[in-house]
N, C-alpha and C positions, 0 to 999 in steps of 0.2 A: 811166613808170609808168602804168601804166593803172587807172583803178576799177575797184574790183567792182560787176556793178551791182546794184540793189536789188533783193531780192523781190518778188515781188508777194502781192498779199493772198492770193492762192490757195496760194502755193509759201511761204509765211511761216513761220520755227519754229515749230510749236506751241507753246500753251502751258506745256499738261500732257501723262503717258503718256497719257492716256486719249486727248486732244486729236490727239496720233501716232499712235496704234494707229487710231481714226475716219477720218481722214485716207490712211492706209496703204489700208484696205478698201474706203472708197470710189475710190481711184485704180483700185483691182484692179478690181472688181465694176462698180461704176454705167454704167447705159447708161441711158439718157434716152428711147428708144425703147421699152422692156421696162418691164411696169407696176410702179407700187409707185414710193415714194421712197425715197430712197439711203439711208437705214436700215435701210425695209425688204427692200431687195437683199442689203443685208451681214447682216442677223439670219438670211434667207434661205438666203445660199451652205451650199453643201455640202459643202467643200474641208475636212474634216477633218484633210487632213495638215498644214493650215499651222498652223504655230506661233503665229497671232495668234487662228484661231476661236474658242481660250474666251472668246477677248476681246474679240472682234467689239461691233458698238454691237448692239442690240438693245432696240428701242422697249418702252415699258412697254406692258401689256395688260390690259385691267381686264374682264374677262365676270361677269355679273349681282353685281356692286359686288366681285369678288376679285380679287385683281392677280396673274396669272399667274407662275409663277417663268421665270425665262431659257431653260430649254430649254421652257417648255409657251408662252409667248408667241415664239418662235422658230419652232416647229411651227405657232403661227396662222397667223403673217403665210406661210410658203412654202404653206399650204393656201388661205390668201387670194388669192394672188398665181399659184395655178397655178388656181384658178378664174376669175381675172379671162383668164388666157392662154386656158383654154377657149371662152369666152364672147366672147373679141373676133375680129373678124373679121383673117385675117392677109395682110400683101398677098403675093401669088405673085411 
């Protein structure tokens, strides 16, 4: 009989759906080399047909003291993050 062997902290049951569903989009999405953090990559995507984008994480957004609703703070951060992609230089 052999063990199973343990999880690691990365591959660990979540706790919660939310915890899964987080989890799920960052495995699909995040790249480390593309600006923005892995919130803001997954509030970002633009993969409408998958079954988890309404439920994607999406960072709070707060402009002059109003807290954005999920799809107007979802729109920042991909106008955020495709100005940062303008602005940097890219290697060939």
């Amino acid at each position: 009989m052999t063990a199973t062997p343990r999880p690691t902290e990365a591959h660990a049951s979540p706790a919660t759906r939310d915890d899964a569903i987080a989890a799920m989009c960052r495995e699909c999405i995040y790249d480390d080399l593309e600006p923005g953090t892995w919130r803001e990559q997954c509030a970002a995507c633009t993969v409408a047909a998958c079954p988890l984008y309404a439920f994607r994480p999406v960072p709070d957004v707060r402009l002059h003291g109003r807290r954005l609703s999920r799809e107007e703070a979802a729109a920042h951060v991909q106008a955020k993050l495709a100005a940062i992609r303008r602005t940097s230089p890219r290697a060939a």
